[in-house]
N, C-alpha and C positions, 0 to 999 in steps of 0.2 A: 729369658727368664719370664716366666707368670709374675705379672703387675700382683697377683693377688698375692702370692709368695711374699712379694718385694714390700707390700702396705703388712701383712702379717706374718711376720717372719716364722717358720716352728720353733728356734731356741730363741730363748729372751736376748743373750747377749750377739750385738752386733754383729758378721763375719767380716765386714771391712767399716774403715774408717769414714767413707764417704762414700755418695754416687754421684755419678753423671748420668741424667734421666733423659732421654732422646724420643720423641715418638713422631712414629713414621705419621700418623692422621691424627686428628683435633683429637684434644684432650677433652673431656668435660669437667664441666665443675667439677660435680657430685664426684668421680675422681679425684680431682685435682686438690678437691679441700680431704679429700682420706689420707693422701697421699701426705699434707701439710700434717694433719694430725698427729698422723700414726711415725710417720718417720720426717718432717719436714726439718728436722735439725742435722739429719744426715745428706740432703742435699745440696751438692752444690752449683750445679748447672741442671734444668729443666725447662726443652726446648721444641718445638712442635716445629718438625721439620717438613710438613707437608708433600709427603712423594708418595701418596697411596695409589698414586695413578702410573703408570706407565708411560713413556714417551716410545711410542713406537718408531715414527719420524717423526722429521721436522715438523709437521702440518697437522701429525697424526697422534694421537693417545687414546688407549685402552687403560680398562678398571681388571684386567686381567680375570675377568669372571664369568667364563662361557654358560655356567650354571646360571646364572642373572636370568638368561630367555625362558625356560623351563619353570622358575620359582615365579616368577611373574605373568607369563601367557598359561600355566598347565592348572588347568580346573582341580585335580587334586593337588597343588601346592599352596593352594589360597592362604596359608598361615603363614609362608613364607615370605609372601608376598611382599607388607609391607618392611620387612627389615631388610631386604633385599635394594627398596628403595631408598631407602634409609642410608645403609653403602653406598649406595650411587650415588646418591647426593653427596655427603661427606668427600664420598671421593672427587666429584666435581667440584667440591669448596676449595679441596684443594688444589688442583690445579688453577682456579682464577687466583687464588691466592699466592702460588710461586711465579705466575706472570703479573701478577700486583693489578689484578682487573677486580672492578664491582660489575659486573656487567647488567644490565635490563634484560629480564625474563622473556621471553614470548615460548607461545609452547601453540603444536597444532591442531586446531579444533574436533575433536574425533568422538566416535560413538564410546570410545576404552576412555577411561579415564586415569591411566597409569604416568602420560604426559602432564595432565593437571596434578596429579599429584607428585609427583617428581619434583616439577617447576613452584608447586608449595614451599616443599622440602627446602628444594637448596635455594630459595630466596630466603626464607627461616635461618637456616644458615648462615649463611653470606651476612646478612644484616649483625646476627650475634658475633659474626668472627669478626667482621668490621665494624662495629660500636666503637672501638677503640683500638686505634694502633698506637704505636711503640711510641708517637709523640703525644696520647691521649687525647687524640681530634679526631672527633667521627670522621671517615672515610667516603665520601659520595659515589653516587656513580660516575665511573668512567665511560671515555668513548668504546663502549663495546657494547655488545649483543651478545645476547646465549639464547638458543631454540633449540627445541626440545620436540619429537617427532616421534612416532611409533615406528616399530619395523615394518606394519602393514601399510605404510604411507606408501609407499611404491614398491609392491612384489614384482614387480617385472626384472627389473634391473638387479638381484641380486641371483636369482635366478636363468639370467639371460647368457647364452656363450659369449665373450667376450675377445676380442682381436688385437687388444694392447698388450703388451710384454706381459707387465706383472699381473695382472687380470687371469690373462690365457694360461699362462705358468702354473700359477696356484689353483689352478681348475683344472688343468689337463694333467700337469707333472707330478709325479709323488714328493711331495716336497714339506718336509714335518723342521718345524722349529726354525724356519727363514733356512734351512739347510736343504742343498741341493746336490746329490750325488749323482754321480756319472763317471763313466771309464773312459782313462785315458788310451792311447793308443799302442800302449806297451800291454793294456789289457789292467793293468791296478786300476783300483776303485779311488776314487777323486772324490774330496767335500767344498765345497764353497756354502760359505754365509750370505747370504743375499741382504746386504743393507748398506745404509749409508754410507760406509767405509769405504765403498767399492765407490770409487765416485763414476764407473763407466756401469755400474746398474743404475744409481741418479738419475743421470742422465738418459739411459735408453727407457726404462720403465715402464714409461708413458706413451711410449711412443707406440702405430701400428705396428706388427710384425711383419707388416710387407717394407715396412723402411729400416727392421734394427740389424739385419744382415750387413748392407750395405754402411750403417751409419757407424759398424763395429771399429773398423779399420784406420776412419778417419778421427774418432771420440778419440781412441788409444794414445795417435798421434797430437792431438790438440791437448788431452791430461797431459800428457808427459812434456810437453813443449810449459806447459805454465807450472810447472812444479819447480823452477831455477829458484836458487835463494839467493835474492836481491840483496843483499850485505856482502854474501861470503859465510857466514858464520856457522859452525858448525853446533849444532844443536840435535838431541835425538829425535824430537820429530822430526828435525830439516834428514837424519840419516834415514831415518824410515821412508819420508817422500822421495828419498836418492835414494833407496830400493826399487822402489815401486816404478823408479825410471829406468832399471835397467833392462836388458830387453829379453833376459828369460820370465821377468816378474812380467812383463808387460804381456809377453804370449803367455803366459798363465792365464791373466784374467781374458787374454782375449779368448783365448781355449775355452773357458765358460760358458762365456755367454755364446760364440758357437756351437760348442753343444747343448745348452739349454734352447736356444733359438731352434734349432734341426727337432730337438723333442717337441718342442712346441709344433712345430710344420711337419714332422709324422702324426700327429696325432689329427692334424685338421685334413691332412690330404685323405687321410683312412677315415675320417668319418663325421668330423666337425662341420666341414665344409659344404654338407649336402642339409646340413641341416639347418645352417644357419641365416639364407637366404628366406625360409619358412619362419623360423623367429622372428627375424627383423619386421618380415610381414605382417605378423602379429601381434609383435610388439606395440611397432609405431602406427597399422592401422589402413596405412598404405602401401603398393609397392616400389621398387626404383625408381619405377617414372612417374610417382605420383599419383596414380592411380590408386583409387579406394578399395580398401580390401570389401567386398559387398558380402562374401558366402566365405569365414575362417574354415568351417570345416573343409574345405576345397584344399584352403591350404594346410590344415594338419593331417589329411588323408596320407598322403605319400610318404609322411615321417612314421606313422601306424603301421604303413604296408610292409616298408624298408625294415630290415634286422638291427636296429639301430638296437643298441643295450637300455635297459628298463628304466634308469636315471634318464636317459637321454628323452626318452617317450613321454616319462612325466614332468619333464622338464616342457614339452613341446604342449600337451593335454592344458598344464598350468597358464600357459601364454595364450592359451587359445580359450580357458574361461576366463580370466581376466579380462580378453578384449572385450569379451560379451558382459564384463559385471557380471556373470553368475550362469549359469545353466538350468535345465528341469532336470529332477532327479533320476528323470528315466534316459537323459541322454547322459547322465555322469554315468549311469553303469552301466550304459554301452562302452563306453569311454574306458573304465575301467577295466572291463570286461577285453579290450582290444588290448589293452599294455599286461594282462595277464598278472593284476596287483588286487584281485580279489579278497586276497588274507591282508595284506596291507592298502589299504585303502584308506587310511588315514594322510598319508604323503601327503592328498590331497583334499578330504574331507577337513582336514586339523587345523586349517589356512583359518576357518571361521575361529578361531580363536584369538587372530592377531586382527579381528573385525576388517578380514576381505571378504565378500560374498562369493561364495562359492555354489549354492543349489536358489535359483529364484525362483517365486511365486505373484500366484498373480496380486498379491498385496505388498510384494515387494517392493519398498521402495530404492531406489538406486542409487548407490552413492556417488557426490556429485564428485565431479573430477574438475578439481581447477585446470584453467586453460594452457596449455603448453605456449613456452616461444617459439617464436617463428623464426628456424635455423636451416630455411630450404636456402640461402645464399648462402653458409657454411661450408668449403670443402671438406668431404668426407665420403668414404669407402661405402662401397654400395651393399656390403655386408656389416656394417658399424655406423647403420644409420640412426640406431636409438640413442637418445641422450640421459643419462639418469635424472629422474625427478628434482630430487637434492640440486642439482647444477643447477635448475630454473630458481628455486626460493634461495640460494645463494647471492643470484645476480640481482634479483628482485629486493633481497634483503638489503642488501650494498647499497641500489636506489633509491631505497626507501617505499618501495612498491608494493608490501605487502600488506593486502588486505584487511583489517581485525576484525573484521567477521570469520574469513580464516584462519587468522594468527593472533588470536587475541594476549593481549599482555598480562604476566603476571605481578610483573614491575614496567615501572617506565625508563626507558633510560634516556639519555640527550638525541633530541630530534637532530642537531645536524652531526656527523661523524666528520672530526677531525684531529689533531692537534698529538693523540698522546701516540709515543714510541712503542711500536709491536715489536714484540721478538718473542719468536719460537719458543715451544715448552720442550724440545732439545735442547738449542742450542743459547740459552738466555745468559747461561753464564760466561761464551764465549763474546757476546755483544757488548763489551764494555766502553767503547765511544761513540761520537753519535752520530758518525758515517758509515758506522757497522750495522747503524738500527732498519729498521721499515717504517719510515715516519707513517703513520695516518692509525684508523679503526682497526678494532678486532671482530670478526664476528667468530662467536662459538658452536660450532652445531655439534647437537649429543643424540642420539640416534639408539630411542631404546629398543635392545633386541636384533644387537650386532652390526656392523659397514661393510660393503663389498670394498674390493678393491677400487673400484670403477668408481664410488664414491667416494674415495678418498682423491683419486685420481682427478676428479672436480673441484677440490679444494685446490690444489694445486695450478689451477686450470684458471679460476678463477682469482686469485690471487696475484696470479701473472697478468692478466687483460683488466682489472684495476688498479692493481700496484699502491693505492691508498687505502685498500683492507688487507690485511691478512686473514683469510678462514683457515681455520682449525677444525678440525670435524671428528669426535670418539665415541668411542660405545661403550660398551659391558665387555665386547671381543670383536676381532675382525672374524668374517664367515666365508666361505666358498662355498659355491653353491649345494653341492653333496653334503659339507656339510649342516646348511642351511635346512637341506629335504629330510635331514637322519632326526635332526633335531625336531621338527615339525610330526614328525609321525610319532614321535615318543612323549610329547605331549600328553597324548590319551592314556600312556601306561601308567599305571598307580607306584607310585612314590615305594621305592624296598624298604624294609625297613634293618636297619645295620644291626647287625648285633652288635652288645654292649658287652665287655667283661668286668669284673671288678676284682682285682686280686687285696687281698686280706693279708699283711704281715702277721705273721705268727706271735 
């Protein structure tokens, strides 16, 4: 029902006795006192349930808004812009607010100014929603942290092929709404849900694909071994996890991910895999052995020459102005001119919008690149040697190591992190003892203009090797790369405009 409906009803006399008024995001006053007004005798419960956000996983939340990148980076949406913020905030209020965080602002220092205004927003917020809670005792900050980063903070890594499970999956595989189709061997068409449920996708996800073949067989065996119920007792979850133990359900899921694994490594043996030693090149700047990339076009020559499909080419063109900060315009339409994207040239022209340099001059100045960690003692795949940006200011943040020249604060929150209980924006309401909790900090990172996999995959990452933060890391939507490039070239297209109709009772 329209609130407006429900504050000005069309017949004078009542249609029911009472309501129960529920709202998924903040209420406002200027609401809230019409609502008192005009029908406040008719209420009897009115309740601000804060879920405007989405819990994607455990570690992970979207604002469900893939429109957010477009209304905010696209030059003809500028009107949009600030309400677009304005959502995101709210819906960021609420999420610290069903994990019962105040967290301290930091946001990253950028030529865009969409971070500084965001990190405004939802500390405006936060302070009006915590004025007063339910005991009416202003609320402090808590032990957590919220940062706030553009998308063009690191274009490589969303952009870059990717060699983990879920990464490789949702880039290479046709895979719409965490669903994953494939034929069984009677020849029917087969659906799986790719999410938490599946505790043997959990577990593999993160993993390289040169280890989830092998780790299929024995994950199976180790779920189904911890699934006994300890009492006896027969309960419908406890029957549902005594399905999942028997041993057509158990080759079902293994079936899965065998076949999503074999699609994954068709697709790299046919073409990923020639390509992706030239990224990493690119990427990180040197090659396997250390050695300094001195002449990139050296290395994106051979991806140009090779039949690689057009995504693939601007995918390899992007990595290769990136490493340089920017190009001369006469070698981008070489450039362009080689991947045969003439009419579309925007793919890569449109980047300047998310303030990465893409054509330099000689008054250009460069933008500085804070310093990378030092992860040459790390094991790691000679094809998966880049790390995402995000991973570094996570670990840094946890230390306490960032910058404020680069990070400057919007709020301050407590210098030392300790003491208050994290739990998930999944799973908070299963945490109900405090053996069940993650004792220590939160950090929040919110990432305007979408997260790769690979960056959520860091949150995770780093969570585990501190164990006394939980990172939580969301955006507006999660992106794959293709999708990332579709969206970036449409930027420049002018806003349609909808038709309206109005129908007229007689």
């Amino acid at each position: 029902m329209c609130i407006c409906h429900f504050i000005f009803p069309s017949c004078l006399k009542p249609k029911y006795k009472a309501a129960y008024v529920y709202f998924t995001d903040y209420c406002s006053d200027e609401l809230f006192n019409k609502m008192k007004l005009y029908c406040g005798k008719y209420i009897r419960v009115c309740k601000e349930l804060n879920i405007s956000f989405l819990p994607q996983e455990s570690q992970v939340f979207t604002c469900d808004n893939p429109g957010a990148f477009r209304s905010i980076y696209s030059p003809h949406c500028s009107q949009d812009k600030v309400k677009t913020l304005e959502t995101l905030a709210a819906q960021i209020v609420t999420l610290c607010a069903t994990l019962d965080e105040n967290p301290g602002t930091v946001l990253e220092n950028t030529t865009l100014d969409n971070a500084k205004q965001l990190a405004a927003l939802v500390d405006y917020k936060l302070t009006k929603h915590y004025d007063m809670d339910d005991n009416s005792k202003k609320k402090g900050k808590t032990q957590a942290q919220l940062l706030i980063v553009e998308r063009g903070f690191d274009p490589v890594t969303p952009i870059l092929h990717e060699l983990t499970y879920q990464a490789m999956a949702y880039d290479l595989v046709p895979i719409k709404n965490d669903t994953y189709k494939y034929k069984s061997k009677d020849g029917s068409e087969k659906e799986a849900l790719l999410n938490e449920d599946d505790q043997l996708w959990a577990r593999l996800r993160h993993m390289h694909i040169a280890e989830v073949s092998e780790q299929i067989p024995k994950l199976v065996k180790e779920i189904s071994a911890n699934k006994k119920q300890p009492d006896g007792k027969i309960t419908i979850s406890g029957l549902s996890q005594l399905m999942k133990k028997m041993p057509h359900f158990r080759k079902q899921v293994k079936t899965v991910h065998l076949n999503l694994t074999e699609d994954c490594m068709n697709h790299f043996q046919k073409n990923v895999e020639k390509l992706c030693k030239a990224e990493q090149d690119l990427a990180v700047g040197s090659d396997v052995e250390g050695v300094k990339v001195k002449d990139p076009m050296r290395t994106l020559l051979p991806v140009l020459l090779h039949p690689h499909g057009t995504y693939d080419k601007i995918r390899a063109v992007l990595l290769y102005i990136f490493s340089l900060n920017g190009t001369t315009e006469e070698n981008l339409n070489k450039l362009i001119q080689h991947v045969k994207i003439e009419e579309d040239r925007e793919f890569i022209l449109n980047w300047r919008e998310l303030g990465v340099p893409i054509i330099s001059s000689p008054s250009f100045f460069p933008m500085r690149r804070s310093s990378r960690r030092d992860r040459t003692q790390e094991e790691t795949y000679s094809l998966s040697r880049w790390t995402p940006v995000i991973k570094d200011v996570m670990e840094d943040a946890v230390e306490n190591k960032l910058e404020t020249r680069e990070w400057p604060h919007q709020s301050e929150c407590p210098a030392a992190w300790n003491g208050s209980g994290a739990v998930s924006a999944r799973q908070k309401h299963k945490a109900s003892t405090q053996d069940e909790r993650r004792s220590g900090s939160r950090l929040i990172i919110f990432v305007i203009g979408g997260i790769s996999y690979s960056e959520m995959r860091s949150a995770y990452q780093v969570t585990q090797s501190v164990k006394s933060c939980e990172v939580i890391i969301g955006s507006s939507h999660i992106v794959t790369p293709m999708e990332l490039l579709d969206d970036i070239q449409a930027l420049s297209k002018p806003t349609t405009t909808k038709e309206t109709f109005t129908i007229v009772k007689e």
